[in-house]
MITORGU-319334 format. One record per residue (C-alpha): residue number from 1; residue in three letters; x, y, z. Coordinates in steps of 0.5 Angstrom, whole numbers, plus 2048, in hexadecimal, padded with zeros to 3 digits. Example, Ala and Ser with C-alpha at 12.3 -4.5 7.8 and 13.67 -1.06 7.14 Angstrom:
2
<1,"Ala",<819,7F7,810>>
<2,"Ser",<81B,7FE,80E>>
***
This chain:
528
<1,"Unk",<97E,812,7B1>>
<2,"Unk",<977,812,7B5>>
<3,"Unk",<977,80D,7BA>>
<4,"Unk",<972,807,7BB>>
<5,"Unk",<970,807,7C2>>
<6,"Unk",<968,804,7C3>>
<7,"Unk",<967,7FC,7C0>>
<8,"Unk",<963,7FB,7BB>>
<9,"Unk",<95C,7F9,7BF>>
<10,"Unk",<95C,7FE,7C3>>
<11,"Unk",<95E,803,7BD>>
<12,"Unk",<956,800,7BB>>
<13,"Unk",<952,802,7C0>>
<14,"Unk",<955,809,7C0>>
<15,"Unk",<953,80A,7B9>>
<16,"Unk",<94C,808,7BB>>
<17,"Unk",<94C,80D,7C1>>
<18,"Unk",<94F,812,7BC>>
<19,"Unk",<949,811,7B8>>
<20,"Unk",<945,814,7BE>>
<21,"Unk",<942,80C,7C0>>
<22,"Unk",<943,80B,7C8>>
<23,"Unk",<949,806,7C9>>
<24,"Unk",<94A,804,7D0>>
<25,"Unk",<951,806,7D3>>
<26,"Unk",<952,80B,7CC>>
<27,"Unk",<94F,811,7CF>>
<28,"Unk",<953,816,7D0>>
<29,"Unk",<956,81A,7D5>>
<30,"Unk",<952,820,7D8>>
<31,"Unk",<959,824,7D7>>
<32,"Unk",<958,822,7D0>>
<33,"Unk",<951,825,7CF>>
<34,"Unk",<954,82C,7CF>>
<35,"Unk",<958,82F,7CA>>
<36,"Unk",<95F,832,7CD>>
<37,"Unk",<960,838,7CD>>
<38,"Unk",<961,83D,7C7>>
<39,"Unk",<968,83F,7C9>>
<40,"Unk",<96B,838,7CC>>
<41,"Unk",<96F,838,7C6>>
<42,"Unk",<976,838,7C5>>
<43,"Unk",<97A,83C,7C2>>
<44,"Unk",<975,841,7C6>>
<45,"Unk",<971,845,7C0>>
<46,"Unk",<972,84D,7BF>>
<47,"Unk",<96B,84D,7C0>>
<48,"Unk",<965,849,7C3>>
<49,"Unk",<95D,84C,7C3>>
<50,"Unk",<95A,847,7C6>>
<51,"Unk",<951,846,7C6>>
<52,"Unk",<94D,843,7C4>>
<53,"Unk",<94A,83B,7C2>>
<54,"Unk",<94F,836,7C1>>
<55,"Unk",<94F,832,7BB>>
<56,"Unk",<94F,82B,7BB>>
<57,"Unk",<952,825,7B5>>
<58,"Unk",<94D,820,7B4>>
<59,"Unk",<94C,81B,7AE>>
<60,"Unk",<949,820,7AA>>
<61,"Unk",<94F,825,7AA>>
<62,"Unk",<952,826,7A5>>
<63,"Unk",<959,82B,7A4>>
<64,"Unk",<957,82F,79F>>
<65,"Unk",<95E,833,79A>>
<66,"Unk",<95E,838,794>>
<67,"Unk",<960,835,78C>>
<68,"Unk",<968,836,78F>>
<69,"Unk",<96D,830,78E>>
<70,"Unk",<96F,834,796>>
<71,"Unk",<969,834,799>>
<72,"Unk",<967,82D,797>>
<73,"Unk",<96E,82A,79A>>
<74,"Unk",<96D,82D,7A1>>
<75,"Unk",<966,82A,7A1>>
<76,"Unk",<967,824,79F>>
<77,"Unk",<96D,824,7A4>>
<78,"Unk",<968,826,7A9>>
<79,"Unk",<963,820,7A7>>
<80,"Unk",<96A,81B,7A9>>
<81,"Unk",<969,81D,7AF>>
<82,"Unk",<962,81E,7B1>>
<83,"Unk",<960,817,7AE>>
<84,"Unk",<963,812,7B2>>
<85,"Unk",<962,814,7B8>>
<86,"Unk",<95A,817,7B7>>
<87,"Unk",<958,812,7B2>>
<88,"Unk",<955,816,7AE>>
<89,"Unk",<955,817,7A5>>
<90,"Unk",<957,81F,7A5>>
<91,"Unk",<958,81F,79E>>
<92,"Unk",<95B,825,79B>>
<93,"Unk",<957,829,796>>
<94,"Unk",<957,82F,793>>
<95,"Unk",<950,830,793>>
<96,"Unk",<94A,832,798>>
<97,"Unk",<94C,836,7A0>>
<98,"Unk",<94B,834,7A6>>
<99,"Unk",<950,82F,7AA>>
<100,"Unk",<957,831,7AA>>
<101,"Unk",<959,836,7A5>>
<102,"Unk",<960,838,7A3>>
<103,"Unk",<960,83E,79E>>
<104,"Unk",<967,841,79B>>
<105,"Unk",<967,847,798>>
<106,"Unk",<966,84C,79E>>
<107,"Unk",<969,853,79E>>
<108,"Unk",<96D,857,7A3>>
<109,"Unk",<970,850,7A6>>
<110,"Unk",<978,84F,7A5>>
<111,"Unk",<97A,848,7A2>>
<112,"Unk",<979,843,7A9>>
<113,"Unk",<973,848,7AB>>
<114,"Unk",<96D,845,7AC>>
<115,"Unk",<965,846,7B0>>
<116,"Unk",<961,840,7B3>>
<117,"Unk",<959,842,7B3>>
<118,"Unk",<955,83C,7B8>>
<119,"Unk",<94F,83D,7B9>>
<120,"Unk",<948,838,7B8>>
<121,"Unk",<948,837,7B2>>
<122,"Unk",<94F,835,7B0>>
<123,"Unk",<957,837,7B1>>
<124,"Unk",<95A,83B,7AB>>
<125,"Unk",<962,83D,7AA>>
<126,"Unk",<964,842,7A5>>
<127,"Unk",<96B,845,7A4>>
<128,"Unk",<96E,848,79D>>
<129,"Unk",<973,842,79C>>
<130,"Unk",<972,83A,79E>>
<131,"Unk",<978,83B,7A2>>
<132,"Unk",<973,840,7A7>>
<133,"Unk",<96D,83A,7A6>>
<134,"Unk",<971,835,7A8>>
<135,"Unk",<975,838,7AE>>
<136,"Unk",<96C,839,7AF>>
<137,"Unk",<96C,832,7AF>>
<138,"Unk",<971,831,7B5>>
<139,"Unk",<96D,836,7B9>>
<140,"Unk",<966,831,7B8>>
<141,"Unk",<969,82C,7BA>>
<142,"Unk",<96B,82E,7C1>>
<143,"Unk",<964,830,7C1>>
<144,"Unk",<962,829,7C1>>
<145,"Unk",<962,824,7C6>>
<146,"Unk",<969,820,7C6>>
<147,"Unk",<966,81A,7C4>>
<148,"Unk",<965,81D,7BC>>
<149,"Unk",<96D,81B,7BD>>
<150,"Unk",<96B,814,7BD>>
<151,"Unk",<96B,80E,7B7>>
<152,"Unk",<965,80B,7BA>>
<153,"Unk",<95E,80E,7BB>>
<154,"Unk",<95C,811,7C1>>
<155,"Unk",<955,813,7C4>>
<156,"Unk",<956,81B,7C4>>
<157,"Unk",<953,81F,7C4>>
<158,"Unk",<957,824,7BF>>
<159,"Unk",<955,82B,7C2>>
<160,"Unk",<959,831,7BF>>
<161,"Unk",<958,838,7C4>>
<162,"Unk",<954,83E,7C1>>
<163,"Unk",<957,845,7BF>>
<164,"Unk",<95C,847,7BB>>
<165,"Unk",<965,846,7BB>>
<166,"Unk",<969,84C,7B7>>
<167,"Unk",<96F,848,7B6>>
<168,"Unk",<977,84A,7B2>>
<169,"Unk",<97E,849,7B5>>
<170,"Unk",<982,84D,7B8>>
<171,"Unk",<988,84A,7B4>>
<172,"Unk",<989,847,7AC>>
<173,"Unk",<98F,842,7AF>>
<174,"Unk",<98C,83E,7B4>>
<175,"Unk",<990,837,7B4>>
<176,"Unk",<993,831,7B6>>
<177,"Unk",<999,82D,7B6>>
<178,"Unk",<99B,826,7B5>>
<179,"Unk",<9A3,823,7B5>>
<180,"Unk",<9A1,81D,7B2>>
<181,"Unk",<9A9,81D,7B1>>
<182,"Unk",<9AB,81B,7B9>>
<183,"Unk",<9A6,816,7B8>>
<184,"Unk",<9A3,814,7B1>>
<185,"Unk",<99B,815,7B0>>
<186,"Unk",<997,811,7AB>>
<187,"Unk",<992,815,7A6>>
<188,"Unk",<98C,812,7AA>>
<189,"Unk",<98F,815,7B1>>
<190,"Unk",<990,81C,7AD>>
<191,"Unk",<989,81B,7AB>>
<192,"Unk",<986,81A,7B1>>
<193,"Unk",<98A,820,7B5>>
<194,"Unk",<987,825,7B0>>
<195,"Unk",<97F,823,7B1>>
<196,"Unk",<982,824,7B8>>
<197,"Unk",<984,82B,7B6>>
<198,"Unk",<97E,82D,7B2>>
<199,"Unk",<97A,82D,7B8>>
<200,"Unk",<97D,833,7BA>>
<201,"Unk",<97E,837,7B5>>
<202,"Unk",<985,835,7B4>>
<203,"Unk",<987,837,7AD>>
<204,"Unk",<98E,836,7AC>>
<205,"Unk",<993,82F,7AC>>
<206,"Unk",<99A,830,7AD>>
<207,"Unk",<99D,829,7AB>>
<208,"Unk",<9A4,829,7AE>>
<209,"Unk",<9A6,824,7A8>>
<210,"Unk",<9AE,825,7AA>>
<211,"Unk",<9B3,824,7B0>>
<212,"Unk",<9B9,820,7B2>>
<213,"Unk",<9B6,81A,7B3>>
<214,"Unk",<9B1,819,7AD>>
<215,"Unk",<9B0,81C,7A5>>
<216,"Unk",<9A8,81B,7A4>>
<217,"Unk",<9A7,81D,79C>>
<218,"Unk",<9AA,81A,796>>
<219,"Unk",<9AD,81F,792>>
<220,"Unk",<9AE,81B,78C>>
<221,"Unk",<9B5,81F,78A>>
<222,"Unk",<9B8,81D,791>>
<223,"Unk",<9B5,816,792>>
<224,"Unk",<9B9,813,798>>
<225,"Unk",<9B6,819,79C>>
<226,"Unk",<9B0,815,79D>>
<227,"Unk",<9B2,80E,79B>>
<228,"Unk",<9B9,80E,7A0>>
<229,"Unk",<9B8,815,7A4>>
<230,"Unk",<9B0,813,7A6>>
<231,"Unk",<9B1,80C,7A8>>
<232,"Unk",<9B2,80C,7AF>>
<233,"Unk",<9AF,811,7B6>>
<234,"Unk",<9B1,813,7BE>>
<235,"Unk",<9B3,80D,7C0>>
<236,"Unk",<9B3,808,7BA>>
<237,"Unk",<9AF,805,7B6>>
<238,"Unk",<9AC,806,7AF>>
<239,"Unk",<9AB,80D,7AF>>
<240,"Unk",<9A7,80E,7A9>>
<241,"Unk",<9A6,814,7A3>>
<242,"Unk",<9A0,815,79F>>
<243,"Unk",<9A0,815,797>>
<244,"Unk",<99E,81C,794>>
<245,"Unk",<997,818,792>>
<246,"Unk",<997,816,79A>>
<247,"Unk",<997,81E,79B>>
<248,"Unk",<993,821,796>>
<249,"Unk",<98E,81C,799>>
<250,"Unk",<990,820,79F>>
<251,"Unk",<98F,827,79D>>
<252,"Unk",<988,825,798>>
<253,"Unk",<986,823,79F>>
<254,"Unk",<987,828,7A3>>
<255,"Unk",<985,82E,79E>>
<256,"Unk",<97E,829,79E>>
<257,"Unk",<97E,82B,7A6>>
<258,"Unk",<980,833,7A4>>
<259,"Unk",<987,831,7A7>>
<260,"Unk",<98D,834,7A3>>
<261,"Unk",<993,830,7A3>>
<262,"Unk",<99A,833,7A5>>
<263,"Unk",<9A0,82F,7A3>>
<264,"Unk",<9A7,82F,7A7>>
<265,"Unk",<9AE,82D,7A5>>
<266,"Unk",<9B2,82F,7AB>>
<267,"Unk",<9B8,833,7A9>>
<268,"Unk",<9BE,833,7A9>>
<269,"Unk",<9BE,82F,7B0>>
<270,"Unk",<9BA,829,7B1>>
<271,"Unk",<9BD,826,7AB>>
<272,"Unk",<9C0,820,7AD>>
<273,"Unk",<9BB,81B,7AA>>
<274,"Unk",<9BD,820,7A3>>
<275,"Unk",<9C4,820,7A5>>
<276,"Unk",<9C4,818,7A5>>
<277,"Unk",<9C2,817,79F>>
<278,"Unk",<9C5,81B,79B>>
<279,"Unk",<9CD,81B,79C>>
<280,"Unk",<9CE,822,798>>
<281,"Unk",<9C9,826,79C>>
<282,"Unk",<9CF,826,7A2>>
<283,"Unk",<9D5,82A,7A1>>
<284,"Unk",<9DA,824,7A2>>
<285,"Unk",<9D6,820,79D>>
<286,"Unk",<9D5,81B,7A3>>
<287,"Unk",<9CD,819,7A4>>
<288,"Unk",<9CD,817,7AC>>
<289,"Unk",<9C8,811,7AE>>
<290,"Unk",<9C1,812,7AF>>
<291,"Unk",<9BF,816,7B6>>
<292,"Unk",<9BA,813,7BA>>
<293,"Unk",<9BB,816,7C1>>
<294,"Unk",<9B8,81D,7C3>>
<295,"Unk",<9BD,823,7C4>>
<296,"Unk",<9BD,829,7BF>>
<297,"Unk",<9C2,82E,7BC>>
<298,"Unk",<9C7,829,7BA>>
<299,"Unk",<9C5,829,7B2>>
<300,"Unk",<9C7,82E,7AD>>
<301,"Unk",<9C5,82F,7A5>>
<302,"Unk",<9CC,830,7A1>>
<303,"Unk",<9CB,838,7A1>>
<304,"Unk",<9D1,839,79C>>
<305,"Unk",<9D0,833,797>>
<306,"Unk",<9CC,835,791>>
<307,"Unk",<9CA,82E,791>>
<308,"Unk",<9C5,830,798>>
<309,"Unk",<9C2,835,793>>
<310,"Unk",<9BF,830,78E>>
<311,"Unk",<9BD,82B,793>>
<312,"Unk",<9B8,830,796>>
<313,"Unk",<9B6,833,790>>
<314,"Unk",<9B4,82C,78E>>
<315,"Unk",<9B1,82A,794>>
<316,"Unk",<9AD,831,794>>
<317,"Unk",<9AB,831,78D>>
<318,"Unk",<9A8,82A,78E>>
<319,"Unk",<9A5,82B,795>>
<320,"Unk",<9A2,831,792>>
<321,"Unk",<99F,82E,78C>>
<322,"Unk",<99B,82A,791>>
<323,"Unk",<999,82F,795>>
<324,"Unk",<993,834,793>>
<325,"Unk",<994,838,79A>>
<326,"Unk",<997,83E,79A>>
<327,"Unk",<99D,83D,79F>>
<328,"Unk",<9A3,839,79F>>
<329,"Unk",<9A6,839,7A6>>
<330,"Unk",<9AE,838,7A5>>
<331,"Unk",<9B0,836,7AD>>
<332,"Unk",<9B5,83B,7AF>>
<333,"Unk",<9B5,839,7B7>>
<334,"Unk",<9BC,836,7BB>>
<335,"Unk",<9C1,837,7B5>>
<336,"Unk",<9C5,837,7BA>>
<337,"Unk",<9CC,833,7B6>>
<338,"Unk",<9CB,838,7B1>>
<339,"Unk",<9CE,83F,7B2>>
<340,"Unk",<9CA,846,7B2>>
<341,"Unk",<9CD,848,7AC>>
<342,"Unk",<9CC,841,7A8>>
<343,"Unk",<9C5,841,7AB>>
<344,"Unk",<9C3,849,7A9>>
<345,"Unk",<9C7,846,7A1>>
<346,"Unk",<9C3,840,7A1>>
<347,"Unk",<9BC,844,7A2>>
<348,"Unk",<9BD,849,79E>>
<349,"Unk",<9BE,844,798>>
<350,"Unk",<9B8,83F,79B>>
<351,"Unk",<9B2,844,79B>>
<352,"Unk",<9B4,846,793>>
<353,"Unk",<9B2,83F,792>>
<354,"Unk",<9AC,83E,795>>
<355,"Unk",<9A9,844,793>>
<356,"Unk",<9AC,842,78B>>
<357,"Unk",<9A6,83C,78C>>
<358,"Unk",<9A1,840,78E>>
<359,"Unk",<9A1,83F,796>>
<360,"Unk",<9A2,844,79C>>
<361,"Unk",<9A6,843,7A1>>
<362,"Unk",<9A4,841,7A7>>
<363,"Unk",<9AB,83F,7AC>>
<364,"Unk",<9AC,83E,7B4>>
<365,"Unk",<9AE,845,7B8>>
<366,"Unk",<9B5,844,7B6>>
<367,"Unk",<9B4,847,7B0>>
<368,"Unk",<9B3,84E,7B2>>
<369,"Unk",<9BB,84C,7B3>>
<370,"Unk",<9BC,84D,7AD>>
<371,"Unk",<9B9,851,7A7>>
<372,"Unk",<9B2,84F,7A7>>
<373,"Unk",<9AE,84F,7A0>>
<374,"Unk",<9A9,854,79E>>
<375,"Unk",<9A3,851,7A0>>
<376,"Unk",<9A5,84C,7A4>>
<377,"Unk",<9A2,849,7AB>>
<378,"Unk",<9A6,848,7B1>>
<379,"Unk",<9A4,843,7B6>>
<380,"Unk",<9A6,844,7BD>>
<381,"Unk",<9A7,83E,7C2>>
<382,"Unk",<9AB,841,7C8>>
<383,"Unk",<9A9,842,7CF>>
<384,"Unk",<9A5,847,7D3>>
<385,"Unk",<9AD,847,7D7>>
<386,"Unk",<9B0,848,7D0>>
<387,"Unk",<9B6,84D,7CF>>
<388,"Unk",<9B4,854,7CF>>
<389,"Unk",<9B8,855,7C9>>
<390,"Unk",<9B6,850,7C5>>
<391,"Unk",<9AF,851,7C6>>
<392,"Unk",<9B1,858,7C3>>
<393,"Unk",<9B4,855,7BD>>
<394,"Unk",<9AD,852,7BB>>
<395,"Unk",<9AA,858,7BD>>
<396,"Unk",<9AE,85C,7B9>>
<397,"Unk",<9AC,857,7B2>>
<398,"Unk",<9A5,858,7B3>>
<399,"Unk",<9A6,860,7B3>>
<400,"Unk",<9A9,85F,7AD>>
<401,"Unk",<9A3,85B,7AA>>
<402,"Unk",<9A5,854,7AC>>
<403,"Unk",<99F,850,7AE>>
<404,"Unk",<99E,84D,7B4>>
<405,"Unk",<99C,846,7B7>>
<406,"Unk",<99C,844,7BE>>
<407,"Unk",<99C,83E,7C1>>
<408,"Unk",<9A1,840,7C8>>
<409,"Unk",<9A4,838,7CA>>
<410,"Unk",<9A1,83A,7D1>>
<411,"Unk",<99A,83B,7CF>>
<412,"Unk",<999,837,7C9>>
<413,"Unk",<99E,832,7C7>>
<414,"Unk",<99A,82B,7C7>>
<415,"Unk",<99F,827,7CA>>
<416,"Unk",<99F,82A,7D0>>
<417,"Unk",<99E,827,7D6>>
<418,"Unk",<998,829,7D9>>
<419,"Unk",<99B,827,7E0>>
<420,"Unk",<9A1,824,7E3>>
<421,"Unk",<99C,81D,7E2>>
<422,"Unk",<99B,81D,7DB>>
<423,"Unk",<99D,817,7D8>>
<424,"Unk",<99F,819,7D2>>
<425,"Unk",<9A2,820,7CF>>
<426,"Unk",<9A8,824,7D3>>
<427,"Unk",<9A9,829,7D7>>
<428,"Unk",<9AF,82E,7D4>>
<429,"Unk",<9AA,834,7D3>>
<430,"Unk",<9A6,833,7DA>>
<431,"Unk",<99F,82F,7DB>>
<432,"Unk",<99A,832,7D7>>
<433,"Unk",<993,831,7DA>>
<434,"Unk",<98D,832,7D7>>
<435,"Unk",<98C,839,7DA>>
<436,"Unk",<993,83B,7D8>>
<437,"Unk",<991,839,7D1>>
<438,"Unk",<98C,83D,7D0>>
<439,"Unk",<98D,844,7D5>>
<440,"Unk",<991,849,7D1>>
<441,"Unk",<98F,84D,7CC>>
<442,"Unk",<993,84D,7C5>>
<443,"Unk",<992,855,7C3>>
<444,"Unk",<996,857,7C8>>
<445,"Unk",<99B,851,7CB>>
<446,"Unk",<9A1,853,7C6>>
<447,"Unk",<9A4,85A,7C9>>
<448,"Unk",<9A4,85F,7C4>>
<449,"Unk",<9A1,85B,7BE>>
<450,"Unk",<99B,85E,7BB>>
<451,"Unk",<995,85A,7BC>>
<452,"Unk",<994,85A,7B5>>
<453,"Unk",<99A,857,7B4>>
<454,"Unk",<997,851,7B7>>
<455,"Unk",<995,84C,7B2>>
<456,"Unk",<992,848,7B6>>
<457,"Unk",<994,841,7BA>>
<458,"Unk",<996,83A,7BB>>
<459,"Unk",<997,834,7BF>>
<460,"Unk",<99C,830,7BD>>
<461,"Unk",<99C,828,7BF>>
<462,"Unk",<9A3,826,7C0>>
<463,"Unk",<9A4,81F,7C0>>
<464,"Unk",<9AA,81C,7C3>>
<465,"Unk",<9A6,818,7C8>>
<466,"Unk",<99F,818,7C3>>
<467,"Unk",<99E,811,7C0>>
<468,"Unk",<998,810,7BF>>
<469,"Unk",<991,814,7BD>>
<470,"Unk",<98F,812,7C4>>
<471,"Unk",<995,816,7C7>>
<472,"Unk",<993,81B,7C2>>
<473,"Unk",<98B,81C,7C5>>
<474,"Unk",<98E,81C,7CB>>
<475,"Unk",<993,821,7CC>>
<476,"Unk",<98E,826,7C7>>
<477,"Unk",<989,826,7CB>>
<478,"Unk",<987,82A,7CF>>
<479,"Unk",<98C,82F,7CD>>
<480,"Unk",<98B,82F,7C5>>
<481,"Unk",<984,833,7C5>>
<482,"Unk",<986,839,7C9>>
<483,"Unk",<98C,83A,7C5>>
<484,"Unk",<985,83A,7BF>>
<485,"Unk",<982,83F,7C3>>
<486,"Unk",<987,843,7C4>>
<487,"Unk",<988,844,7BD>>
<488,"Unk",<981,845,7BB>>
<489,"Unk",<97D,848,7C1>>
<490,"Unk",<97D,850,7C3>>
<491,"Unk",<982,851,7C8>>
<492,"Unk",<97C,853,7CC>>
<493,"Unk",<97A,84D,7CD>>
<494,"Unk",<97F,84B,7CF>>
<495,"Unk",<97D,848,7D7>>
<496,"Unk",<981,841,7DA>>
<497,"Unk",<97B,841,7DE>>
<498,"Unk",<975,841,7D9>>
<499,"Unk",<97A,83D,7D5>>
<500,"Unk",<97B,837,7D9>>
<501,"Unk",<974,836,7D9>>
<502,"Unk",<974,836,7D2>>
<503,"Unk",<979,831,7D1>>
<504,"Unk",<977,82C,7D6>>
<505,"Unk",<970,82C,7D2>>
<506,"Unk",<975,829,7CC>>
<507,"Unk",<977,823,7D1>>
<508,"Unk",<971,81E,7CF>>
<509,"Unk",<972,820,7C7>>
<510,"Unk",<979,81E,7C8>>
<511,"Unk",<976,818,7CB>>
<512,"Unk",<972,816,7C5>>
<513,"Unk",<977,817,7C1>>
<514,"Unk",<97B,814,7C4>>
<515,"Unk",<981,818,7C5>>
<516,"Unk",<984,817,7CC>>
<517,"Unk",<986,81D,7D0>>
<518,"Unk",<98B,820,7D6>>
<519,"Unk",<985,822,7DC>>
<520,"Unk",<988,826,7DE>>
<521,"Unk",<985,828,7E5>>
<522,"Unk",<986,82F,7E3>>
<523,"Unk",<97F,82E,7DF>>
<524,"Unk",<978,82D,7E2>>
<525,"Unk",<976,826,7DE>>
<526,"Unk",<96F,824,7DE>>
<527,"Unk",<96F,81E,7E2>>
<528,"Unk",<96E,817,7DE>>
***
């Protein structure tokens, strides 16, 4: 996934120029003769000590681990970054100190938690668990110039800031959301929008695998959900689903990137490609064509058949089988042909299935509507202008211990327009700037719901207009790594003004990993 920008020829005089020989027209610039600033990082850390020496990689470097499989997986997944843009060999070994170090084991710190000691002699990361030592390798990225993003070697120098960074999440859900059901998305694609991801500390994926216009998982009890209800998208076309392999390939990838995979079947609405597939799913018995437009609302589940029922009990059971995370997200948004008591039956007899498999149940907001699980989580997707009353039904679930993750429509729905020229996305919910994005506080956006009902948050990409992955970056970038830091930095940190600054330090990263993003004027992007 990582791009190949420089021809080969040129790729070899910079190896030399790496190796501290003088090459006419390798040096490198006087901007890139200073380590950035410690605290120039996204999302921003709990807390910086900046002092000191920087520490600088050379050939002699080496990335130094303990004896355990986890630490021994993020060096070398460090080492994949760092050697094809510095030149360098950076064996990981067990032995010796010095260099870079990542040490696990460390008490006092939470699962993700970890600290960064640079200095003269080396850059050292320890944290309780990989997860913590990875998140750790996220931040030693940023602190590198961009160029270490690159797949051909560059000149350096790779100079990491003096001091010390103290770093933990404010939230345990910090996600993103992918539709791959408006428009189909392959293995690969998914693949690359997770290491997308993992740079900002993301750690949850929510696969939207079900809607109207595409069924995406083979369930093996139902064949044609796949095979006929996966076989088109919005607008036409081939559509697509992906075998139980393609997603297990999927989740062991994202796991290897400390991402948890959520899946979701949307229930008991947006089930038109289900409901096509299957006669006996709608209550006259009659299966209606595919769907391929963009309206919502107009599909329902057979709530007062008892065939509905083995249906989701297969398709939970199978999806679960497959799944090592703990949630399952059961939809529940714009049931709008199912009445409020079918809708309150159908809950009640659905959640029982999850849990029956091991599974929590994550659903969107509409489930507070009903009876929501013990232990279930909501997911909000309203607006800033959102009813009064419907906001207080939501509040009242988490009063009574339903968890909360936010992603209000209007702040962080990716598929919104940044402006009324955006050529992709829509414009229901407003236009969502970068700033809007990111300027509100999770722990006291919902009124009357406790700031310890809040799970965390998510920024779900919509894709009725998304069709390719450069439609992705685009529309993800710049917003995506505020919603990263909302869920992980201190509310304290918390600064439009400071954080701008950050981000637009991100832009020549995205270049060299190239990922096309909005400019949004609202940003002071470095010049060319």
């Amino acid at each position: 996934m990582r791009q190949h920008r420089t021809p080969r020829l040129l790729g070899t005089l910079l190896l030399v120029a790496a190796a501290g020989i003088s090459v006419v027209g390798a040096a490198p610039t006087a901007a890139a003769k200073t380590a950035a600033p410690l605290g120039q990082v996204v999302p921003a850390p709990a807390s910086v000590h900046p002092g000191g020496s920087a520490y600088r990689i050379t050939g002699d470097t080496r990335i130094r681990v303990d004896d355990s499989p986890g630490a021994r997986r993020v060096g070398e997944y460090l080492a994949d970054i760092l050697r094809p843009s510095t030149g360098y060999r950076l064996p990981v070994t067990s032995h010796g100190g010095g260099g870079i170090q990542l040490r696990l084991g460390a008490k006092g710190l939470g699962g993700e938690a970890y600290r960064l000691d640079s200095g003269r002699g080396g850059v050292t990361i320890t944290a309780a668990k990989p997860a913590g030592l990875f998140h750790g390798v996220q931040t030693l990225r940023q602190l590198l110039p961009a160029a270490v993003e690159k797949n051909s070697v560059q000149p350096g120098p790779w100079l990491v800031a003096g001091g010390t960074i103290e770093d933990s999440p404010r939230y345990g859900y910090r996600g993103a959301m992918l539709d791959v059901s408006r428009h189909f998305f392959s293995v690969g694609q998914v693949k690359r929008y997770i290491d997308e991801l993992a740079l900002y500390k993301v750690n949850k994926l929510h696969l939207h695998l079900s809607d109207d216009q595409g069924w995406r998982i083979a369930i093996d009890s139902w064949p044609r959900l796949a095979a006929y209800g996966g076989s088109t998208q919005v607008g036409g076309g081939t559509g697509g689903s992906y075998t139980k392999a393609d997603y297990q390939e999927i989740v062991r990838y994202a796991a290897s990137r400390y991402l948890e995979v959520v899946p979701e079947i949307d229930m008991p609405g947006h089930t038109n490609a289900a409901l096509a597939s299957y006669a006996q799913l709608n209550c006259d018995g009659a299966a209606p064509p595919l769907y391929t437009g963009t309206d919502v609302g107009f599909s329902s589940l057979c709530v007062a058949k008892p065939v509905t029922y083995d249906f989701v009990d297969d398709v939970i059971r199978e999806l679960a089988a497959i799944t090592p995370g703990r949630y399952l997200h059961i939809g529940g948004d714009e049931a709008h042909s199912t009445s409020h008591a079918d809708y309150v039956t159908f809950m009640d007899k659905v959640q029982p299935i999850v849990a029956k498999y091991g599974k929590t149940v994550v659903g969107w907001h509409q489930l507070t509507g009903a009876t929501p699980a013990k232990g279930a989580i909501a997911q909000y997707w309203g607006l800033d202008d959102t009813s009064a009353e419907e906001k207080a039904q939501v509040a009242k679930a988490a009063r009574n211990g339903t968890g909360l993750v936010l992603s209000p429509a209007d702040r962080v729905y990716l598929d919104m327009k940044y402006t009324a020229d955006t050529p992709l996305g829509q414009d229901w919910a407003g236009l969502v700037e970068v700033k809007r994005a990111y300027d509100w506080d999770p722990g006291t956006y919902l009124p009357g719901a406790p700031s310890s009902a809040i799970r965390g948050v998510e920024a779900p990409l919509w894709t009725e207009t998304i069709v390719t992955g450069a439609d992705i970056d685009y529309m993800t970038f710049p917003r995506l790594p505020g919603v990263a830091e909302l869920g992980w930095s201190p509310a304290s940190t918390h600064d439009w003004d400071t954080y701008k600054v950050r981000l637009a330090a991100q832009g020549p990263r995205w270049d060299a990993l190239g990922i096309g993003y909005y400019k949004s004027p609202q940003v002071p992007w470095p010049a060319a």
